[in-house]
N, C-alpha and C positions, 0 to 999 in steps of 0.2 A: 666483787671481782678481784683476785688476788693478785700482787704487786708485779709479778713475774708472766701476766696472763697482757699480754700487749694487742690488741686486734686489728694493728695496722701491720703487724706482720702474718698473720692469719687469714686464712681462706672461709670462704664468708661459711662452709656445711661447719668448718673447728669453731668458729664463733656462736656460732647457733648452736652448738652441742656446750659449751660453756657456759652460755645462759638458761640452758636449758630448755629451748624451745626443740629441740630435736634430738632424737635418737642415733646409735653410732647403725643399727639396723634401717632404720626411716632414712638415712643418710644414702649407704648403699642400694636399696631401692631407686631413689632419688637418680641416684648417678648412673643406674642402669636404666631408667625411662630417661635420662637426657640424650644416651648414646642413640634411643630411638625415636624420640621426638627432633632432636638440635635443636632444641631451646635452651638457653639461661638455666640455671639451676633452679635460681631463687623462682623463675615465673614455675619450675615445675614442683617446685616446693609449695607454691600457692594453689596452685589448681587442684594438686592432691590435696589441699585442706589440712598439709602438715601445720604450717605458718601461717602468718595474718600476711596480708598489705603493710602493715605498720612495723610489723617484723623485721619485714625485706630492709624499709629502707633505714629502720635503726641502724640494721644491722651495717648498711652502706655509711651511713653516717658515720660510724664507729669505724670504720674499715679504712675507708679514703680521709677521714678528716673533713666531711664536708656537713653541712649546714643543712637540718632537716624541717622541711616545709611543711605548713599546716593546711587547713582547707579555708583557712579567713585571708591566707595570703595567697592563695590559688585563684579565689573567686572574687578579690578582691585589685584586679591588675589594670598597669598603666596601659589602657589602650594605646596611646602614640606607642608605646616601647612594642607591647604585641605586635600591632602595623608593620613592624619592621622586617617579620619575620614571614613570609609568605604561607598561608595556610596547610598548602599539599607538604612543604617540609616540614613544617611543623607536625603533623600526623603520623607521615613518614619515619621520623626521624626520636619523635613521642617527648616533645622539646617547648616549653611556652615562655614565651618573654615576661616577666613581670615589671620589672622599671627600669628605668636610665638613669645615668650620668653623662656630661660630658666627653667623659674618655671608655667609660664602662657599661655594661649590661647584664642584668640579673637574670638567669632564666633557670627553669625549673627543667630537671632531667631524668629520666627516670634509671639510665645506666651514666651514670658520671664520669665515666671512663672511655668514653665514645670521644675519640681524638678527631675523627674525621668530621663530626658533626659540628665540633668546636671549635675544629677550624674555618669550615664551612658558616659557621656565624658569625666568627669575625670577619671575614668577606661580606658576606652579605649584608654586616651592620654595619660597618667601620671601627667598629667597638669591640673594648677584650670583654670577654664572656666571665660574670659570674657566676658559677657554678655550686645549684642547690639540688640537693634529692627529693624524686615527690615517685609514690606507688601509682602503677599505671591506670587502677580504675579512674582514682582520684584526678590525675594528669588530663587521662580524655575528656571525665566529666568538665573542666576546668577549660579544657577545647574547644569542645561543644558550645559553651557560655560566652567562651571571650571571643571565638571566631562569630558565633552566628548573631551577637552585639553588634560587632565591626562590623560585618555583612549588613546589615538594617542599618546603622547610622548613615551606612553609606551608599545606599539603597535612598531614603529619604534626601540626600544631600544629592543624589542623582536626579531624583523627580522636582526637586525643589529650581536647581536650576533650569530642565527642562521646560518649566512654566513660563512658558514666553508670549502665548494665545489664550485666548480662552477657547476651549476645545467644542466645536462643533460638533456634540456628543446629541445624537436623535435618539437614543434608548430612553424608548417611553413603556418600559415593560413594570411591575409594580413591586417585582423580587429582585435583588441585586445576587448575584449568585460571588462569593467569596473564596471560593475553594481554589486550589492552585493553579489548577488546570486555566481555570476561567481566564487569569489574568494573563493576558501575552504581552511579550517585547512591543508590539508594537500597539499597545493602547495609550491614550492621551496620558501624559504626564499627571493632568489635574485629574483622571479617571483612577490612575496607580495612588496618585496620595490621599485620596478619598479612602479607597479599600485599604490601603497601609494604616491608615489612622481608626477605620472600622476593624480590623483583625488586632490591633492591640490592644484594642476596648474590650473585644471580647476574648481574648486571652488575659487582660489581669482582671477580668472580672467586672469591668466598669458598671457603674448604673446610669451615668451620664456623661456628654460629651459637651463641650464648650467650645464653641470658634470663635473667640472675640476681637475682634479689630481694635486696635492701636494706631498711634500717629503715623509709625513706620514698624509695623510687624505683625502678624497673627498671633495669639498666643493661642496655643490649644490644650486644652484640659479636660482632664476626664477623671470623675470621683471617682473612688476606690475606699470600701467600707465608709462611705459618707463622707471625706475628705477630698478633696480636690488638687491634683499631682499633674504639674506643666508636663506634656510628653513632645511638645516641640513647638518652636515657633519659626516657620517659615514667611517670607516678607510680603508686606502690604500688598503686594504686585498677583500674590496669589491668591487672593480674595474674592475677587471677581469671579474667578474658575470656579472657587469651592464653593460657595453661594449657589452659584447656576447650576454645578453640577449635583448639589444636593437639593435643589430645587425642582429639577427634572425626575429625579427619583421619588421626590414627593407629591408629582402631580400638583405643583406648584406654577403658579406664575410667573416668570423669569424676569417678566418686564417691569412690574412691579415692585418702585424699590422703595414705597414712600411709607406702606402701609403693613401691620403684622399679619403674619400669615400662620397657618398650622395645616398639619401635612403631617403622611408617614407611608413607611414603605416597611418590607420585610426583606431580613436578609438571612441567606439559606448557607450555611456552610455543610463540611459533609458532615458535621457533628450533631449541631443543632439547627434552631429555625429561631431567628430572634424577631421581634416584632419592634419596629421602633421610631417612637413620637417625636415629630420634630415643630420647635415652634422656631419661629422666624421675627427680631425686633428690631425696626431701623432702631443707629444711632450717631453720634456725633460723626463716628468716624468708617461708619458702613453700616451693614446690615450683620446683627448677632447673632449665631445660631446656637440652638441647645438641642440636642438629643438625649430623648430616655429611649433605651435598652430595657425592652421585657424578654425576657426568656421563656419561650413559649414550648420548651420540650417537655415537661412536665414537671410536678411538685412533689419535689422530695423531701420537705420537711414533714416533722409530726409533731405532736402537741408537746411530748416528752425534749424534743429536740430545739423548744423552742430559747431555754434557759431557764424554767421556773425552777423554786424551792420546792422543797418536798410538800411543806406545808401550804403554798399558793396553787402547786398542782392538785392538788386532793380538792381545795375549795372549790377552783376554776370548773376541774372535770364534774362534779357534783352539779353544779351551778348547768352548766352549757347540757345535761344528760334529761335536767328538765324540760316537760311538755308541751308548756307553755310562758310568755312571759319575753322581756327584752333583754339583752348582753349589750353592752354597748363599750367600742374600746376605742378609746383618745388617743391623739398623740399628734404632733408635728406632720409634715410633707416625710416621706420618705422612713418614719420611724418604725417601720413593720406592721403596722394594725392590716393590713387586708394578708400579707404572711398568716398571722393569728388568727385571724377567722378562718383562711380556706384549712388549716390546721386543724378547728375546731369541727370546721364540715367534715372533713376525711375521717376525724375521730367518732366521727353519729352516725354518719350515712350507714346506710342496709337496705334492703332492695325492700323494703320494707313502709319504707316512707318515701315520701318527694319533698325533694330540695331544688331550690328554685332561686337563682341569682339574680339584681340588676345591680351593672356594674356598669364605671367607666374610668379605665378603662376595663376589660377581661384581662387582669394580669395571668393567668393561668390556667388552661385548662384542666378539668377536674375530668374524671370517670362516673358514669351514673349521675351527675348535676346537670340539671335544667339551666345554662348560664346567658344571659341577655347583657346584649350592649347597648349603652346607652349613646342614642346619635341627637343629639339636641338641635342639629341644623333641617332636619324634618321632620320634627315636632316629637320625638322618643324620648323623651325627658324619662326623670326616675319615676313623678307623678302618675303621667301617663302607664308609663309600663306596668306600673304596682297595680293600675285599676284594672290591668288587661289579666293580671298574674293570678289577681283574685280570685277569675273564673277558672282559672286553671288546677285546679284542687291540691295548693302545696300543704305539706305539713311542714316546711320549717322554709323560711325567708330571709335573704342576705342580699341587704341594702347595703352599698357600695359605703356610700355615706349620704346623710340626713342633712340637707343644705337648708330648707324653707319648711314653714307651717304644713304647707298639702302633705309635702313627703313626711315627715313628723305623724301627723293626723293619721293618715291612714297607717304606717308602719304601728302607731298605739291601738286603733282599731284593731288591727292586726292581730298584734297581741293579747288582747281582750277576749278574742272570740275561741280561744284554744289553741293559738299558734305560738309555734319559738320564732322568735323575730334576733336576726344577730345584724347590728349594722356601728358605723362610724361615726365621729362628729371631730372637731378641731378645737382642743380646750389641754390647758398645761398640765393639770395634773386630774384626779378621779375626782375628787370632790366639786374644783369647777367643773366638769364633765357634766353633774347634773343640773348648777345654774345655768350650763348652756344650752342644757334642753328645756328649763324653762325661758329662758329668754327667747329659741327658736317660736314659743308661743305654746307648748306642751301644758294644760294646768298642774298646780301642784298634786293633788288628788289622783290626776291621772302618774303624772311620771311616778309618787309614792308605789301607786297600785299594779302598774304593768314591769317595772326597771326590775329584773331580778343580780345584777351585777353592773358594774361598771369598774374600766382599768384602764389605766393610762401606762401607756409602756415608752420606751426608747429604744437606741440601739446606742450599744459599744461596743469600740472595737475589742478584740482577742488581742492580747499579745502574740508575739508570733515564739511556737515555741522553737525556732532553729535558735534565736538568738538572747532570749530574755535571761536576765539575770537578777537573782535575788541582791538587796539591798537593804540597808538599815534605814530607815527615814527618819527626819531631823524630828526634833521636837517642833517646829514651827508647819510643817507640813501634816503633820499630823492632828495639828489644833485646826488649821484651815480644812481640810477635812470631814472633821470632826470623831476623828479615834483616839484612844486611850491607850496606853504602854501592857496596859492590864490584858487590853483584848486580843492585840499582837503577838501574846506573847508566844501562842501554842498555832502563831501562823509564819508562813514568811511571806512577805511582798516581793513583788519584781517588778522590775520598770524596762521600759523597752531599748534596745539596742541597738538594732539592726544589721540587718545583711543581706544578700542579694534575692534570699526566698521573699523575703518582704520588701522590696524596692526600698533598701534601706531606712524604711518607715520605722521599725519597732515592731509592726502590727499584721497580723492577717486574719480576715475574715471576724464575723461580729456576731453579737449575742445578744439577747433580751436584759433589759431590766423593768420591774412589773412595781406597781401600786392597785394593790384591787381592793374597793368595796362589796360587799355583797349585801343586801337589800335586810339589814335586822331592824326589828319591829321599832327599837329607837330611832335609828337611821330615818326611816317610814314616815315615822310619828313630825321629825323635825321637818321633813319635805313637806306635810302638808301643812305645820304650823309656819311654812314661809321663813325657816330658817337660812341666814344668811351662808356664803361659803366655809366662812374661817368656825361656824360651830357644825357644822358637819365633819368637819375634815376632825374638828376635836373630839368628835363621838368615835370617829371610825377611829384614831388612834387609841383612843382609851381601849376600843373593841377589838386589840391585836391590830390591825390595819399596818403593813412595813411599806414604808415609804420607798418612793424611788432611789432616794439618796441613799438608805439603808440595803435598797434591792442592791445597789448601786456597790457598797464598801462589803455586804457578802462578797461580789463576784472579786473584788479586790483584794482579799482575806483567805480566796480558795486559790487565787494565782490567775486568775481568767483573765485581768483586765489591771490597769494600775489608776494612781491616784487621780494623774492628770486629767484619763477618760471621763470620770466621775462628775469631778469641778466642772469640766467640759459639755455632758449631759444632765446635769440637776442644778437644782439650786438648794441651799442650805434648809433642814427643816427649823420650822419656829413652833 
């Protein structure tokens, strides 16, 4: 910009022509659609697609001498300082408070030159106005976030106090309906914070909810990609409400406060249809609730989207395409193994064969699958079911999970006679996988003869890409680990950051990491010579075998996931 070229004495179309974002032609257009519109220049300079958003308010920045706003300082605001500013002016006006002082106030504007707004905010605040430029999508967006926050905190701090009874609530119906409409002004307080705490479970995606009693307060929690995130704590006093009232929803015993209970009910929004299990534990200081969330609209993963390597996908899909034989995948509570299998079913099915589920629970319904619930309180066990299933002429079988010898026994029979059999068990990694199927009682000869796979998988989380950034990692994190300078080199790492897409976590949404054996004649050989765990796992590594911890610093290597995750879900290979 040349010495003589000043932009605080200039009109914001001569500044724009200086930097060269516009034409002396695009100019005059411009100034003939304002005489027609009366709008702002600069907004009809956006809308024709001459300029950016980010254009306008350099270009303001440069003009007035003012201070140009980002979207980490938009979305990142003092609510008390917001409060101050009442909503409908705010929109009106296109005006957001960011923080306080004392004597002063920060707010973002999208025309900085609006005297009457700026006086109008020192009245209404008692505070002189700091004046910042922000472009108006950005601005609204930044509205939308920080008003409908404040709206919900204060919303919940409404129902919190209104908890004065326990609400003589009779809806003995088995659906909770969610949707907007449903909930009126004049329902029980304890009815409103029940639904408040159910619609943000399932807006950030929760798998599970927690009511836990304390000496003097609830705390309530709801995991989010496998972690566990306080979303409020309302006080002791409101306990009793939310107990009953989720009690009544479960077809629950109210009166009952000594013993555990389990129950579920469905909840309908206008979106989805969520199914969700709730167990019930006294404790020291009341009674504890937990809720799992299934989502029962349908399953939209596929085998490809589950996170495998090129190279574990080509094994897996080979493996699961066979006709006969067992797939069996391990892992923790919650670490995706029933994901993977209906994954695996969607990838085979064809009108062609019959597939046939026993499950418990049914976490989702499939298209074309024969699926059974298991009710073990009159008499439906897996056992039971499997012997019923038989007569049913499946050609491939999905066992929930393998708990006892019967279920064992026959899912091996199973597979013996010409069927694929895909089911679960609960062991750390692939190679205990299959001393826990001899231990369940399986003999060796057999598991050698029928197991055509076995994988133990996990879940980590994603970084979230609104906010992660690349970084160097120390030589000491890199030994704990266990990477080299050598392998990094032609990679970058990112570790998480946060911001408001990701409830300042770092993270959103999760992924696979895989350990699979698949059944090679040495493998075989050491199953039925009664090989212990640690020389099996030694065979399959020698035989290519990538560990979790390796599935693990892949996903860390390509940007998916960071260090932390890893340490987090594995343990070190020996």
């Amino acid at each position: 910009m040349s010495a003589t070229f000043n932009p605080q004495f200039q009109r914001i179309g001569e500044i724009l022509i200086h930097m060269g974002k516009l034409s002396d032609s695009q100019l005059q257009e411009a100034l003939v659609e304002q005489k027609n519109t009366k709008e702002k220049l600069g907004l009809v300079l956006i809308n024709s697609g001459v300029i950016s958003e980010d254009d306008l308010v350099t270009v303001y920045s440069m003009q007035l001498g003012y201070k140009k706003v980002d979207e980490e300082m938009l979305l990142n605001v003092n609510q008390e300082a917001a409060s101050l500013v009442p909503e409908e002016f705010a929109r009106q006006n296109a005006v957001l408070a960011l923080s306080k002082s004392n004597s002063s106030i920060v707010v973002a504007m999208e025309d900085p030159e609006d005297i009457t707004c700026i006086d109008s905010l020192k009245r209404l605040t008692g505070l002189n106005p700091e004046v910042v430029v922000a472009g108006p999508s950005l601005l609204e967006k930044a509205l939308d976030e920080v008003y409908g926050e404040i709206k919900k905190t204060g919303e919940v701090q409404e129902v919190i106090e209104g908890i004065k009874v326990i609400s003589g609530d009779v809806d003995h119906q088995e659906e909770v309906d969610l949707s907007p409409d449903s909930v009126g002004a004049e329902d029980a307080p304890i009815v409103k914070l029940v639904n408040m705490i159910l619609q943000e479970s399932i807006k950030e995606r929760a798998t599970d909810i927690h009511v836990e009693p304390m000496e003097d307060k609830v705390i309530i929690r709801i995991r989010i990609d496998g972690v566990l995130q306080v979303i409020m704590t309302p006080p002791i006093a409101s306990l009793s409400g939310l107990v009953t009232r989720i009690k009544i929803l479960s077809k629950l015993n109210i009166a009952e406060k000594r013993l555990s209970q389990d129950g579920r009910f469905t909840i309908k929004t206008t979106e989805k249809e969520i199914d969700v299990r709730v167990s019930i534990l006294p404790t020291v200081y009341g009674e504890k609730i937990v809720m799992r969330l299934l989502d029962k609209t349908g399953f939209d993963f596929n085998l490809k989207s589950l996170g495998f390597d090129a190279d574990m996908y080509k094994i897996f899909k080979k493996v699961i395409s066979q006709p006969y034989g067992m797939v069996i995948v391990s892992g923790p509570t919650g670490s995706g193994k029933s994901t993977s299998l209906y994954a695996s079913l969607k990838e085979i099915k064809s009108e062609e064969i019959n597939i046939t589920t026993v499950e418990d629970p049914v976490e989702y319904q499939l298209e074309g699958i024969s699926q059974v619930q298991v009710f073990e309180d009159i008499g439906l066990t897996f056992a039971s079911s499997l012997r019923s299933i038989l007569r049913q002429d499946p050609d491939i079988l999905l066992i929930g999970e393998i708990r006892d010898g019967e279920t064992a026994d026959i899912a091996v029979k199973f597979s013996l006679t010409g069927h694929l059999v895909f089911s679960t068990v609960h062991a750390n990694d692939a190679s205990s996988t299959i001393t826990r199927l001899l231990d369940i009682g399986i003999p060796p000869f057999l598991v050698g003869s029928c197991v055509n796979l076995v994988m133990a998988q996990r879940l980590v989380r994603r970084l979230c890409k609104e906010c992660c950034e690349e970084y160097e990692p120390s030589d000491q994190e890199l030994y704990v680990v266990g990477l080299d300078k050598k392998r990094i080199k032609d990679s970058k790492l990112n570790k998480p950051k946060g911001c408001r897409e990701c409830r300042n976590t770092g993270y959103k949404g999760r992924t696979a990491i895989f350990e699979i054996i698949p059944m090679s004649k040495e493998i075989r050989k050491l199953i039925f010579d009664n090989a212990n765990e640690d020389e099996i796992r030694a065979k399959a590594l020698e035989e290519g075998m990538v560990s979790l911890r390796e599935s693990g610093l892949r996903k860390v290597l390509d940007g998916t996931t960071s260090t932390d995750e890893i340490l987090r879900s594995t343990v070190e290979d020996f």
